[in-house]
BATORGU-994551 format. One record per residue (C-alpha): residue in three letters; x, y, z. Coordinates in pm, 1 decimal. Last residue first. Layout:
BEGIN
<atom Ala,<X,Y,Z>>
...
END
This chain:
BEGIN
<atom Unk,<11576.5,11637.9,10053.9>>
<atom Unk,<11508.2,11735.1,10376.8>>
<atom Unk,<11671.0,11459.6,10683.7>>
<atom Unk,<11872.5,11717.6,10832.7>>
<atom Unk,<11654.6,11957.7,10899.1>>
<atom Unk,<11452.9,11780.9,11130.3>>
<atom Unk,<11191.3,12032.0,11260.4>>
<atom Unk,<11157.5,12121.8,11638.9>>
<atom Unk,<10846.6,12046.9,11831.0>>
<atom Unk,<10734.4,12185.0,12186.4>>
<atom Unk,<10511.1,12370.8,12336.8>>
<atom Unk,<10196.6,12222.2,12206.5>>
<atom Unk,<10285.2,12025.5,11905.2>>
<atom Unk,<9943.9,11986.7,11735.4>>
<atom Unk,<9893.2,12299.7,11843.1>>
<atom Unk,<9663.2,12510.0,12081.9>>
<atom Unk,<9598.0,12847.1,12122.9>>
<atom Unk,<9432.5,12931.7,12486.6>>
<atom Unk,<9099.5,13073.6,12636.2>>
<atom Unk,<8897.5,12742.7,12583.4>>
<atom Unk,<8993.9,12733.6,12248.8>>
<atom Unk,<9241.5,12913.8,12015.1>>
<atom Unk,<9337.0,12709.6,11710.8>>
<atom Unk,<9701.6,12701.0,11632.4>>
<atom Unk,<9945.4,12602.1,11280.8>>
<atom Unk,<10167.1,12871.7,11308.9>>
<atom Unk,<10414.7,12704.4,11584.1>>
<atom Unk,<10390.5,12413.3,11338.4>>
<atom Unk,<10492.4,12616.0,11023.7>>
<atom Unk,<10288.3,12440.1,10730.5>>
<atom Unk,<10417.2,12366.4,10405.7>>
<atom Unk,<10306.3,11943.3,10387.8>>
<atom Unk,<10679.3,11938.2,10474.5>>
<atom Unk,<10676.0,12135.7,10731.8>>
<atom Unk,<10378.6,11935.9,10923.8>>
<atom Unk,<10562.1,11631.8,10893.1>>
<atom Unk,<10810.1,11780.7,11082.3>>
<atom Unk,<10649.9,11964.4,11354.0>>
<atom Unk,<10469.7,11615.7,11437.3>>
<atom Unk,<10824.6,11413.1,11425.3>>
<atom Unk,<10959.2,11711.3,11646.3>>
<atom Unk,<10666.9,11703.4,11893.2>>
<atom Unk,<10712.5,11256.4,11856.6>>
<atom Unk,<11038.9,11300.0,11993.6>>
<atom Unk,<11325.7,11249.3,11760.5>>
<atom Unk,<11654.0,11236.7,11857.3>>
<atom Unk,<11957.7,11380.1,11664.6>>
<atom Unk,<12216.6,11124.2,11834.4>>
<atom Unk,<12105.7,10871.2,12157.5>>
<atom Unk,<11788.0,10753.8,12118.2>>
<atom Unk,<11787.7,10493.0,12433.1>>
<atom Unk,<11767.8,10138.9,12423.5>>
<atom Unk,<11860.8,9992.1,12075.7>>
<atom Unk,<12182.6,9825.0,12232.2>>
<atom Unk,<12460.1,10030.1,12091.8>>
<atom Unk,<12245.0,10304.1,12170.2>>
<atom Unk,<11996.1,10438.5,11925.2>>
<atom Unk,<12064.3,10662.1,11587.5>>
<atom Unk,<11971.7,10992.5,11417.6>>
<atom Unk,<11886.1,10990.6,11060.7>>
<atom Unk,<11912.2,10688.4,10766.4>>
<atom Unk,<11894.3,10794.1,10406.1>>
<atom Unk,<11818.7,10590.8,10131.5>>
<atom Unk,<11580.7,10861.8,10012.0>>
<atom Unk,<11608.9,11230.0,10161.9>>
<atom Unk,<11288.2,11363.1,10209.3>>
<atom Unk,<11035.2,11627.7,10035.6>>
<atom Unk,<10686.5,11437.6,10018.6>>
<atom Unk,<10869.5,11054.9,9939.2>>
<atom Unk,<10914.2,10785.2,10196.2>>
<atom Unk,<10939.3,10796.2,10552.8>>
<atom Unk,<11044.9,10554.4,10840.2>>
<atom Unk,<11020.6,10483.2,11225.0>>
<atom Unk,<11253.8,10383.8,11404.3>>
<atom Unk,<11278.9,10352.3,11822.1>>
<atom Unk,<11420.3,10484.7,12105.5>>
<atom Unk,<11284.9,10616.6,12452.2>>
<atom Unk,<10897.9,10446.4,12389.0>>
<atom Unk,<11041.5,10045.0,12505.5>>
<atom Unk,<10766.7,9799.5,12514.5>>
<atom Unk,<10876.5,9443.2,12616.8>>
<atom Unk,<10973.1,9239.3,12395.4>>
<atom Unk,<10928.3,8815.3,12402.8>>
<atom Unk,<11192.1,8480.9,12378.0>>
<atom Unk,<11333.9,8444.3,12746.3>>
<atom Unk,<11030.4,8578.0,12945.8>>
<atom Unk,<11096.3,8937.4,12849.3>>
<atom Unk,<11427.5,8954.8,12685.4>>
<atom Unk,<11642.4,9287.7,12625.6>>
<atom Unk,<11634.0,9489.6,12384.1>>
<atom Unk,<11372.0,9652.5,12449.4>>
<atom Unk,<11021.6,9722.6,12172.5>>
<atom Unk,<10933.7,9998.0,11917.3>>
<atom Unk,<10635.8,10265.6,12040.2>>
<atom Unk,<10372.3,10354.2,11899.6>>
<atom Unk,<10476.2,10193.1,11559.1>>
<atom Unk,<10565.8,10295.7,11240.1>>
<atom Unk,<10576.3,10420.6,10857.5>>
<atom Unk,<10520.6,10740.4,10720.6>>
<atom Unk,<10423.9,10799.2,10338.2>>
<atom Unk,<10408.6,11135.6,10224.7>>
<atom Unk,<10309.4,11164.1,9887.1>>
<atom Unk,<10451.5,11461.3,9599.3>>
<atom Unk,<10697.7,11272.8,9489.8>>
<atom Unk,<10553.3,10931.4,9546.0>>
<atom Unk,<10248.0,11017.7,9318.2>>
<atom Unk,<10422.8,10941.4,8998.7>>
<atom Unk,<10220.0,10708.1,8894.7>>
<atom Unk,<10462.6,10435.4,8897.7>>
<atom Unk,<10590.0,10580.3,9228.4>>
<atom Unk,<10269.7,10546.9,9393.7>>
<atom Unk,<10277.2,10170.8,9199.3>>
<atom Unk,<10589.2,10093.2,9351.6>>
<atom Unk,<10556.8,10204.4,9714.8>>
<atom Unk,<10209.4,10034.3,9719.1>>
<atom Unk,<10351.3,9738.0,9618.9>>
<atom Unk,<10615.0,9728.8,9842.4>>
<atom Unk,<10369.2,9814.9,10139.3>>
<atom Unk,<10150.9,9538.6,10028.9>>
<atom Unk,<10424.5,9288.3,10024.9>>
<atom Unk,<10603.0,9335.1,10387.1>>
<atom Unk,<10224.2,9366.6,10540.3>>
<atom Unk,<10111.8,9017.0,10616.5>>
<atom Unk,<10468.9,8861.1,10649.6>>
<atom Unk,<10557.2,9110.0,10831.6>>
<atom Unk,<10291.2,9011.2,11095.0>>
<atom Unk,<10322.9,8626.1,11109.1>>
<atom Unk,<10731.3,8616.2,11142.2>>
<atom Unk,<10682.3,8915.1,11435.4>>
<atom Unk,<10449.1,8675.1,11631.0>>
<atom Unk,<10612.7,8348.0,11554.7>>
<atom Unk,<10958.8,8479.7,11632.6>>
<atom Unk,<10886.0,8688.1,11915.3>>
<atom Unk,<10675.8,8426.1,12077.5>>
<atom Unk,<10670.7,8660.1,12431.9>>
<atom Unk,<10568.5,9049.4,12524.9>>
<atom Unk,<10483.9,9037.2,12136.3>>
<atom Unk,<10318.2,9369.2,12047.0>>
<atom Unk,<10270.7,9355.5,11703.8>>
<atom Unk,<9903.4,9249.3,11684.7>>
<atom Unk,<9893.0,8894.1,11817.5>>
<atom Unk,<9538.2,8811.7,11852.8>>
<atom Unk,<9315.3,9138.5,11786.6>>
<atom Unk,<9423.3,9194.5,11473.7>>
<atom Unk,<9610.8,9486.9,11363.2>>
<atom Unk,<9784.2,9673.0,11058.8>>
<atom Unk,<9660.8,9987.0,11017.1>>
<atom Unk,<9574.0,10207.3,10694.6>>
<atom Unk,<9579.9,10626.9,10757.1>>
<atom Unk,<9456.5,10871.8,10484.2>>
<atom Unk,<9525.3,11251.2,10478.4>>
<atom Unk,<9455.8,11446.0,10219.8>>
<atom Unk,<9199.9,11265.5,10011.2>>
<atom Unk,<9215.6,11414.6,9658.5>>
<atom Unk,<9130.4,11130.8,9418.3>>
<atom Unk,<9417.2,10981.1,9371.5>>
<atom Unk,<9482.2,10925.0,9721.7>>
<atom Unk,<9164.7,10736.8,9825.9>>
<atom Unk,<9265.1,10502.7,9556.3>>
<atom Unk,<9635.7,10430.4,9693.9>>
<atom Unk,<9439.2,10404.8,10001.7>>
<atom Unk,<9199.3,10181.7,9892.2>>
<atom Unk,<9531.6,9963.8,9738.8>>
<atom Unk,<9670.3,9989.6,10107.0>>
<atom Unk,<9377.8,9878.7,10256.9>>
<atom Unk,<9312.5,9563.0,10026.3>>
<atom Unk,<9698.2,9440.8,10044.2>>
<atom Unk,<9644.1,9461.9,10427.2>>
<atom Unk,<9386.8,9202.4,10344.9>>
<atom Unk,<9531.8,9034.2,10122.8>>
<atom Unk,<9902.7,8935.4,10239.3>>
<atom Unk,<9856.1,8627.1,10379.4>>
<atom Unk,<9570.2,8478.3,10124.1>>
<atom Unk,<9737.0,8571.9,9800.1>>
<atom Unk,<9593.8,8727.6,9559.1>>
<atom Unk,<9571.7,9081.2,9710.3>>
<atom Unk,<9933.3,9060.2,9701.6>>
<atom Unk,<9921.8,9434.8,9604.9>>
<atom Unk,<10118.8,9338.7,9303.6>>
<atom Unk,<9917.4,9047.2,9212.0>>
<atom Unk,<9595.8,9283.3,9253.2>>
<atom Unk,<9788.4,9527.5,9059.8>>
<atom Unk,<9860.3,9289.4,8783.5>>
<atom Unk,<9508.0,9122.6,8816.3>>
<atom Unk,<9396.8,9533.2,8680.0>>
<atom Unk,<9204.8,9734.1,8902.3>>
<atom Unk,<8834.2,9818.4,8880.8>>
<atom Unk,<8762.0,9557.4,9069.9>>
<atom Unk,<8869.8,9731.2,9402.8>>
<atom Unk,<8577.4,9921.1,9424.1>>
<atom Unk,<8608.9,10177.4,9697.1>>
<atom Unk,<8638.0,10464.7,9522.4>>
<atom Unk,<8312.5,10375.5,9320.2>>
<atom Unk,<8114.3,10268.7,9650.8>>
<atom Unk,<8276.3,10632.9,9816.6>>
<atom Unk,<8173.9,10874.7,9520.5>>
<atom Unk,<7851.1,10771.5,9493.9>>
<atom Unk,<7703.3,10801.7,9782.9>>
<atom Unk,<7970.7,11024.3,9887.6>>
<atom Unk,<7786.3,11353.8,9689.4>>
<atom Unk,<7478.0,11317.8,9882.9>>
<atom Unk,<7734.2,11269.3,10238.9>>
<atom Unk,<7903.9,11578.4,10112.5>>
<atom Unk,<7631.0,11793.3,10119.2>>
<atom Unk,<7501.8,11681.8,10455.0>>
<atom Unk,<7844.8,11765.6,10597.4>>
<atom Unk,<7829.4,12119.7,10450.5>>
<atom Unk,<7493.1,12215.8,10631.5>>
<atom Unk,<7623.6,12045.6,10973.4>>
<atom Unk,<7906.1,12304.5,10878.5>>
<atom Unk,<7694.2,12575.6,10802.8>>
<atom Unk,<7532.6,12483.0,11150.3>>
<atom Unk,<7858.8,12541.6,11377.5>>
<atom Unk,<7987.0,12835.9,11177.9>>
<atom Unk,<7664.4,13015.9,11217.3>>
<atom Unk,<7682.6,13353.3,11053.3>>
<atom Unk,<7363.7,13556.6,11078.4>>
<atom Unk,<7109.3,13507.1,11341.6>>
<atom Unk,<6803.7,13597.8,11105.0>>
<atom Unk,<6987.7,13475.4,10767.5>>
<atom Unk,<7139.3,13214.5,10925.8>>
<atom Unk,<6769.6,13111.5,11015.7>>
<atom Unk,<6599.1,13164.6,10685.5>>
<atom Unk,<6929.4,12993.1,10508.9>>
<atom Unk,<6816.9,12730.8,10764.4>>
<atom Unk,<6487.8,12584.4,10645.8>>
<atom Unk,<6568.0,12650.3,10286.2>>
<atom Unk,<6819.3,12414.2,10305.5>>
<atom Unk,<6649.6,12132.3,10473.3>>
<atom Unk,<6412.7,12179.3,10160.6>>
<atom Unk,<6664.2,12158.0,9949.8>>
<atom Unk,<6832.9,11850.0,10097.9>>
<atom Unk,<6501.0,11692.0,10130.3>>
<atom Unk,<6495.5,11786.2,9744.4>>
<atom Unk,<6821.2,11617.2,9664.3>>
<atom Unk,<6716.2,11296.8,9879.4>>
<atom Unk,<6387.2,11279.5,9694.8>>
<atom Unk,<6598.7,11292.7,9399.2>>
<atom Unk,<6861.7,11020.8,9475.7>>
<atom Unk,<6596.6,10779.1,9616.8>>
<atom Unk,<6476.2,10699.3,9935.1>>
<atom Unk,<6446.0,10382.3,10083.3>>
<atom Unk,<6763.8,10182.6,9979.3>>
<atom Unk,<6981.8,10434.8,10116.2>>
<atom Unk,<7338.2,10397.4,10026.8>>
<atom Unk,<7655.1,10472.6,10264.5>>
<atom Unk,<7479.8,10375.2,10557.7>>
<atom Unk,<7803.4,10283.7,10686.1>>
<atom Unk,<8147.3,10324.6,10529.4>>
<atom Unk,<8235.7,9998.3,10435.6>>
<atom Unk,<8527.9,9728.8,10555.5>>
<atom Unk,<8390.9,9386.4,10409.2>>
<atom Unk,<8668.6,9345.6,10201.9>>
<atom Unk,<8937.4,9490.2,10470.5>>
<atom Unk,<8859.7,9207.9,10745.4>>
<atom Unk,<8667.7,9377.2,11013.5>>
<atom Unk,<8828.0,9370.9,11415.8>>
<atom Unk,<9041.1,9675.3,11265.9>>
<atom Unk,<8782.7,9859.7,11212.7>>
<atom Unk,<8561.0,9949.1,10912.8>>
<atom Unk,<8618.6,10243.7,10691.8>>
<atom Unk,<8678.0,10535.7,10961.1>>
<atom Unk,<8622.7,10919.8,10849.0>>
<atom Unk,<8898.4,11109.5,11024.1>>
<atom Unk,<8801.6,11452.6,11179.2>>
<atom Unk,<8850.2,11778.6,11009.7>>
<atom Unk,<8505.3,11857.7,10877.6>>
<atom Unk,<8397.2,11872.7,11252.2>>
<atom Unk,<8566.8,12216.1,11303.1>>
<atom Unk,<8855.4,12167.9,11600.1>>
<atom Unk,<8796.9,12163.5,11953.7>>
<atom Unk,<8810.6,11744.0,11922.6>>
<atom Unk,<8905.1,11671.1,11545.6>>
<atom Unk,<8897.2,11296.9,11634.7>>
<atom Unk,<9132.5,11002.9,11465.2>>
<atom Unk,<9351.5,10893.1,11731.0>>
<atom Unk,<8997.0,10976.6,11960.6>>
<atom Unk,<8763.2,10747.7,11799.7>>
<atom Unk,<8985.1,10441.2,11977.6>>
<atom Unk,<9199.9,10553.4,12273.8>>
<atom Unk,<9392.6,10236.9,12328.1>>
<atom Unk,<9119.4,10014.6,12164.1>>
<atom Unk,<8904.3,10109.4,11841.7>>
<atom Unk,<9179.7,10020.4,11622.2>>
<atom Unk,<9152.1,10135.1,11251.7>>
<atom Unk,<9021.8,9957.4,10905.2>>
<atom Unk,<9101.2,10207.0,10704.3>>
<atom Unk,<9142.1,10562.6,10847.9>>
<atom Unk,<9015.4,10851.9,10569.0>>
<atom Unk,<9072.0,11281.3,10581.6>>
<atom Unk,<8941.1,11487.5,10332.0>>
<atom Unk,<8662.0,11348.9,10328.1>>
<atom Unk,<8511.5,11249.4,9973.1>>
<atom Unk,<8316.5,11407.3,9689.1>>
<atom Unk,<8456.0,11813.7,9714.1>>
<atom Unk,<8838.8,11703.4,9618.3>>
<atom Unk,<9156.6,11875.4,9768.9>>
<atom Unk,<9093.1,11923.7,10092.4>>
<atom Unk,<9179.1,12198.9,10377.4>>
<atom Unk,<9541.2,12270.2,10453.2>>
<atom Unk,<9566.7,12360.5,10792.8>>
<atom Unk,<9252.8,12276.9,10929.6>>
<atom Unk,<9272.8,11892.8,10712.1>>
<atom Unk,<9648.8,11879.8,10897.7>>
<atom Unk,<9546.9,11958.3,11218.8>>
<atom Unk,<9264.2,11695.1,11162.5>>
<atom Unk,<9524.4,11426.6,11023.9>>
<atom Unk,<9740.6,11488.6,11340.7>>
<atom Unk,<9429.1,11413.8,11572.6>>
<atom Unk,<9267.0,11705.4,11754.4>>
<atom Unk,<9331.0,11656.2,12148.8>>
<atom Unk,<9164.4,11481.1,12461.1>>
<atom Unk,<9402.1,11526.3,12679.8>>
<atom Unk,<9666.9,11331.4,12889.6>>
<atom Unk,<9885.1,11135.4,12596.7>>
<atom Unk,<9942.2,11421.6,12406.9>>
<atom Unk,<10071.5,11479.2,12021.3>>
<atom Unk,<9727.5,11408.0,11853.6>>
<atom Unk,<9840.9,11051.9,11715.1>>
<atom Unk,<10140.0,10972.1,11856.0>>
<atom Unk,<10064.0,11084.4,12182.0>>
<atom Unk,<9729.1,10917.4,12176.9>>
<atom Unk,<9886.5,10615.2,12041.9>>
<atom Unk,<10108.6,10577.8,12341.8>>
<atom Unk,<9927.8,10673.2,12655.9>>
<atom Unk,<9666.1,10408.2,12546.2>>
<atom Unk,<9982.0,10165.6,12447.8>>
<atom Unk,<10105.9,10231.4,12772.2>>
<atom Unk,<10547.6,10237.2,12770.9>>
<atom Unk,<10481.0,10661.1,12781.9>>
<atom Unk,<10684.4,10952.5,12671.4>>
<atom Unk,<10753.8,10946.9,12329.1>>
<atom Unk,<11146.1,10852.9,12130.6>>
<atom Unk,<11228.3,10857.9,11754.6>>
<atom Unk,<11601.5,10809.5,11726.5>>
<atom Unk,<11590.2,10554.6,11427.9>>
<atom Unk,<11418.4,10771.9,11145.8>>
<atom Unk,<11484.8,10573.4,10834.2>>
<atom Unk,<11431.1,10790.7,10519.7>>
<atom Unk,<11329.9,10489.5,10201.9>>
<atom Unk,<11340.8,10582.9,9886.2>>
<atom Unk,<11692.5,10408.8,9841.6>>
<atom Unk,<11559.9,10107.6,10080.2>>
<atom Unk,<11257.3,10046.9,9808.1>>
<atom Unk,<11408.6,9685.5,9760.6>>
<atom Unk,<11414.8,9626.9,10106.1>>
<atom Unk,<11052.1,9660.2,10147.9>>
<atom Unk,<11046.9,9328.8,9972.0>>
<atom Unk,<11286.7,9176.6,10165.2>>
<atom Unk,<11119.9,9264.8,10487.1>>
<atom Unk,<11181.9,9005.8,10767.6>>
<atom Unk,<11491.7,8938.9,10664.4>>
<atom Unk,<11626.2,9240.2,10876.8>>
<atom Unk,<11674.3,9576.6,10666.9>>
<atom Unk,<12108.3,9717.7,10643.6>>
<atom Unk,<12091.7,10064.7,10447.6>>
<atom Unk,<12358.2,10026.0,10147.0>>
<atom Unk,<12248.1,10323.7,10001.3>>
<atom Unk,<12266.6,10204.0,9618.3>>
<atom Unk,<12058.6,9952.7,9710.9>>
<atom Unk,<12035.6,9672.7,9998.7>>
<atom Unk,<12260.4,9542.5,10333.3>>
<atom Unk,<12140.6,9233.1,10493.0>>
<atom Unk,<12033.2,9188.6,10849.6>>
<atom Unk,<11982.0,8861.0,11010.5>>
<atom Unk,<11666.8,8782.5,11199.5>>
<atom Unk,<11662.7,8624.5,11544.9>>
<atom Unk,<11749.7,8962.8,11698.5>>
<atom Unk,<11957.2,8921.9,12003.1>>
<atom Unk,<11818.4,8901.9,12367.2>>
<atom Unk,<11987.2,9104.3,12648.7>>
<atom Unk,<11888.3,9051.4,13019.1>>
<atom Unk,<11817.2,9323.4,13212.6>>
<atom Unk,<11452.6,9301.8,13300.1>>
<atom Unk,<11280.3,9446.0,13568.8>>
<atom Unk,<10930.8,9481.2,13446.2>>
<atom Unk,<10630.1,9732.8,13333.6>>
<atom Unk,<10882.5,9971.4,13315.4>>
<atom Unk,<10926.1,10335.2,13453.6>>
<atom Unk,<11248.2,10557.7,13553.6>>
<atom Unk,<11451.3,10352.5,13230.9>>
<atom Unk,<11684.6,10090.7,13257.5>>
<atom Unk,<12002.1,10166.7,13400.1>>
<atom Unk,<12327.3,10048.3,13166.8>>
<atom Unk,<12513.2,9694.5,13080.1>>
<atom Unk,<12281.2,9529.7,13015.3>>
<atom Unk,<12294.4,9225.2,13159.8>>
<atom Unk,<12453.3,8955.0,12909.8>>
<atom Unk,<12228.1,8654.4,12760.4>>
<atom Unk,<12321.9,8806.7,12424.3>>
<atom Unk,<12625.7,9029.1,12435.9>>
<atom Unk,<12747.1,8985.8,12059.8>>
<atom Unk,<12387.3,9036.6,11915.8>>
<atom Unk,<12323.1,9286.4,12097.8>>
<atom Unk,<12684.0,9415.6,12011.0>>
<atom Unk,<12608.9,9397.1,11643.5>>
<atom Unk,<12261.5,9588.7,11635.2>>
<atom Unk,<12082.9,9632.3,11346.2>>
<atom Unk,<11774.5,9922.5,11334.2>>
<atom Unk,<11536.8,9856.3,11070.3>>
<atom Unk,<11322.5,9545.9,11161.6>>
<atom Unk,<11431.8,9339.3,11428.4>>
<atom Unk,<11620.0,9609.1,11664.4>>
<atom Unk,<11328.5,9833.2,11620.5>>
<atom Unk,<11066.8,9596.6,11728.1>>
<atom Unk,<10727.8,9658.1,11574.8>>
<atom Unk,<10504.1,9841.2,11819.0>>
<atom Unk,<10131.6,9685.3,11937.6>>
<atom Unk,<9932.9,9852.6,11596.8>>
<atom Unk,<10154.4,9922.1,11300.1>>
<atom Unk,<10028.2,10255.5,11131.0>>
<atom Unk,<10075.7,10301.8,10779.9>>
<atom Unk,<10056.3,10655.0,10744.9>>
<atom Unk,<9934.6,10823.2,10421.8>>
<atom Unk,<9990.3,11185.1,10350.1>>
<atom Unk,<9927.2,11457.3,10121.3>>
<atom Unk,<10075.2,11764.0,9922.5>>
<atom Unk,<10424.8,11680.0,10008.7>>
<atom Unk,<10749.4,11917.0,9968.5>>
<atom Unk,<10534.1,12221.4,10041.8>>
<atom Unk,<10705.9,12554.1,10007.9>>
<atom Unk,<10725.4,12714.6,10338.7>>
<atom Unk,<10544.7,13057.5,10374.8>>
<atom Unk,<10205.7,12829.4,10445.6>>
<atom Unk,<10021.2,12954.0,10706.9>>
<atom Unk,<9822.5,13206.5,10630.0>>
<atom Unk,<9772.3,13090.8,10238.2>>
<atom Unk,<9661.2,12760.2,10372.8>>
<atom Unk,<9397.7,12980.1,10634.5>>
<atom Unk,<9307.8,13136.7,10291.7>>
<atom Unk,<9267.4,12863.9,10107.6>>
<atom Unk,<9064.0,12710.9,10340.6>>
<atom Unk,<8818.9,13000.5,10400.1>>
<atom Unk,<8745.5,13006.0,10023.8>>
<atom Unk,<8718.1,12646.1,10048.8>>
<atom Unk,<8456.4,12699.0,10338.7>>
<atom Unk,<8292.5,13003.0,10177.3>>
<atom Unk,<8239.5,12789.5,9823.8>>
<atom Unk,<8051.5,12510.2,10049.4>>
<atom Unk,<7834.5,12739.9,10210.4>>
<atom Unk,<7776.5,12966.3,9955.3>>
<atom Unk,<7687.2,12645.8,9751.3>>
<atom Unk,<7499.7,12467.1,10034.9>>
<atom Unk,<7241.5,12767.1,10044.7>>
<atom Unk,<7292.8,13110.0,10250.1>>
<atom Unk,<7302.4,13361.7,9938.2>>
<atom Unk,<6987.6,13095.4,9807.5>>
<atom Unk,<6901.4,13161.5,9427.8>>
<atom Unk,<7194.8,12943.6,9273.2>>
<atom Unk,<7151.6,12635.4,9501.5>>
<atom Unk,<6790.5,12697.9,9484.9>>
<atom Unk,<6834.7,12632.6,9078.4>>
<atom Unk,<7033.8,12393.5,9046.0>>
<atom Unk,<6766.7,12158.0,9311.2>>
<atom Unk,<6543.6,12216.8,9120.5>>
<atom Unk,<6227.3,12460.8,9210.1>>
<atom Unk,<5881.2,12413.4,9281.7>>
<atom Unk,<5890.2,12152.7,9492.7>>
<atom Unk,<6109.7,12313.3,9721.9>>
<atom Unk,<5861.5,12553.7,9761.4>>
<atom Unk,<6074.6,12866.9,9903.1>>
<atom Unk,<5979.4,12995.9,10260.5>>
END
C-alpha cells in the first residue's frame, strides 16, 4: 500500500490508474458518451431551472382568462365533473382579478403578476397541461419523476444521466429550499439511477432562504490538508480493491462523491454568497424588500448556481401556512403568494437575459396541479389535475406564445393537451435528448422518465 504521507496529494492522483482522477475523468468520459448516444437532436437549452409552486396556483387567476366564468358566476356548470373529486361542487366562481393584455403578443396575465407581465413576449404559456391525480402526494410525484405509484428517478436525475454536468465543483443537479411533504426526498431522488444524479437540497422549505445551507459543508476539525490526505489514503485503500475485483461502478462512485464534497467546500460557501452582488441586483431581486426576499434569495442562488455549470436547479415557493393551495380565502391566499414571487421571477428573467443566459436556459414555471372553477365553500379552489397552465421561457421556445387551451370554464384541457409524459418528453427534447432514448434497464426492464408514454410539442419550438 502507498504511504500517503509520503506522497502529495498531485502526485497519487497521477500515479494511481484507479485514483479519483481516473475515476473522475472515466465518469465524464462516460457522460459524454451516453450525451453523444442520445443526443441526435440539437439542444435548444443546455440547462434548466423550475420554479415550482407548491399547493397549485389557479389557472383561471393567473394565466388562463375566462369570460364566460366570469359571465356565469353563481351558475352550475354546465358539464359532468370529473370520475374523482374530493367534493361535489358545481357552482361557478369568477376570478377576482382582472386580466390585462401586455407586449407585442398581446397575451392577457391577471393583476396578480404585473411584473411577470412585462416578460409576456418571452413567455410560452402551456394552458392544456393535464396529470392524473387531485392528491398533492400523487401529484408532485407525477410531476416530478413522471409516476404517481412508484418510486422513480426524478426529472432532474434523468436529465443529470442524460446529459452529465457541466462544472466538476458543484452537483450537477440543486433544489432550494424544497418541500419535504407529498413525497419529500423522492421529487428529487435518482432511485435505480447512479447516485451522482440525485438533487442536492439547500434547506427546506420550512427554512427561510438566508439560513438555507448545505450541511456540514465546512469542517471545523480537520483541516484542508489532513482532509486531502484522508482522501489519499481512502484512495489507496480501494484502487487495491478495484484493482483485485476490477470495475466497481457502485464504489467509484462513492469514490467520486467524496471528491466532490473536498472540492464543494469551497465552491458551495462562495456560490452561495449573495454579497457578492451588486444593491442593484439585490433591488432587482427584491431582496430588499421584506415580501419578496426570500424567494428573491432562491432565485438569485439559482441564477448563481447556473453560471457556474449546475444543470438542473429547482427553487420552490412554499410555506407551511397557506402555500398555494387555497381550498377557501382565495383572495388573501393567492394576493399573499404572488406577491412573494411576482418580483423575483421578473428579476430573474431580466438579469438571465441580461447575461445572456436566457437563450440557452430553460425556465419552467408551475404547479402540481392548477385549481376548479368552480367554488369550494363560496370563496376557495378545489384541486383540479385535467387542465391547467404552466409556462416556459427561453431553451428553444416560442416567446409570447400561448399553446393548447382549457374549456370555456378552465375545467378540462380541451385543444393540443399536455399531459405531464408529453411535458416530460418535451423538456427533454429541448435539452437534445430523445425521451424514448433516454432508458436505464433495472430490475429486468428499461425505464424512462416517460414510461410508455410522452409525445413532444412541436408546436410550441421556436
Amino acid at each position: 500500500m502507498i504511504d500517503p504521507g509520503l506522497q502529495s496529494r498531485r502526485r497519487m492522483l497521477q500515479t494511481s490508474a484507479a485514483g479519483f482522477g481516473h475515476v473522475a475523468l472515466t465518469a465524464m468520459l462516460g457522460q459524454q458518451a451516453l450525451s453523444a448516444e442520445l443526443s441526435h437532436i440539437t439542444a435548444r437549452a443546455k440547462r434548466i431551472v423550475f420554479l415550482f409552486m407548491k399547493g397549485g396556483p389557479s389557472h383561471v387567476d393567473t394565466f388562463d382568462p375566462k369570460p364566460l366564468l366570469t359571465r356565469d358566476h353563481g351558475k352550475p356548470l354546465p358539464f359532468d365533473l370529473p370520475r374523482v373529486t374530493f367534493a361535489k361542487q358545481t357552482t361557478l366562481l369568477k376570478s377576482p382579478w382582472k386580466f390585462k393584455r401586455y407586449g407585442e403578443s398581446g397575451l392577457p396575465v391577471s393583476e396578480l403578476f404585473p411584473n411577470v407581465a412585462q416578460h409576456v413576449d418571452d413567455l410560452c404559456m402551456l394552458r392544456s397541461v393535464h396529470g392524473t391525480n387531485p392528491a398533492h402526494g400523487g401529484a408532485l410525484l407525477k410531476l416530478h419523476t413522471g409516476t404517481d405509484q412508484f418510486v422513480r428517478p426524478s426529472m432532474g436525475a434523468w436529465i443529470v444521466y442524460g446529459l452529465g454536468t457541466e462544472n466538476q465543483n458543484l452537483p450537477a443537479y440543486v433544489t432550494i429550499c424544497p418541500t419535504l411533504a407529498h413525497g419529500g426526498v423522492n421529487n428529487w431522488g435518482a432511485a435505480f439511477l447512479p447516485a451522482h444524479c440525485q438533487g442536492t437540497p439547500i434547506g427546506n422549505a420550512s427554512l427561510q432562504a438566508a439560513k438555507a445551507k448545505v450541511k456540514h459543508i465546512r469542517n471545523d476539525r480537520v483541516s484542508s490538508s489532513v482532509q486531502e490526505r484522508q482522501l489519499a489514503l481512502l484512495k489507496a485503500m480501494n484502487s487495491e480493491h478495484l484493482d483485485a475485483v476490477g470495475r466497481d461502478q457502485a464504489l467509484e462512485g462513492r469514490l467520486n462523491s467524496f471528491e466532490l464534497a473536498f472540492r464543494m467546500q469551497s465552491a458551495m460557501p462562495e456560490a452561495q454568497d449573495l454579497t457578492a452582488e451588486s444593491g442593484a441586483t439585490h433591488e432587482l431581486y427584491g431582496i430588499d424588500n421584506a415580501v419578496t426576499e426570500d424567494f428573491g434569495r432562491q432565485c438569485l442562488m439559482a441564477r448563481r448556481f447556473l453560471e457556474r455549470g449546475v444543470r438542473f436547479v429547482q427553487v420552490t415557493h412554499s410555506d407551511s401556512e397557506v402555500q398555494w393551495d387555497q381550498h377557501s380565502n382565495l383572495y388573501h391566499g393567492h394576493t399573499k403568494n404572488a406577491a412573494e414571487v411576482d418580483k423575483p421571477i421578473a428579476g430573474f428573467l431580466t438579469d438571465l437575459k441580461a447575461r445572456g443566459l436566457l437563450e440557452d436556459t430553460l425556465v419552467l414555471w408551475g404547479g402540481e396541479f392548477g385549481r376548479t372553477p368552480t367554488a369550494q365553500g363560496n370563496n376557495g379552489r378545489d384541486h383540479n389535475p385535467h387542465g391547467f397552465t404552466m409556462w416556459m421561457a427561453g431553451g428553444g421556445v416560442k416567446g409570447g406564445f400561448a399553446y393548447g387551451s382549457t374549456d370555456d370554464y378552465g375545467y378540462y384541457a380541451a385543444e393540443d393537451k399536455m399531459h405531464v409524459n408529453d411535458l416530460h418528453a418535451t423538456l427533454l427534447h429541448l435539452l437534445g435528448l430523445e425521451h424514448e432514448r433516454l432508458t436505464f434497464r433495472y430490475a429486468g426492464r428499461d425505464f424512462r422518465l416517460t414510461d410508455v408514454a410522452g409525445r413532444v410539442a412541436e408546436g410550441i419550438l421556436a
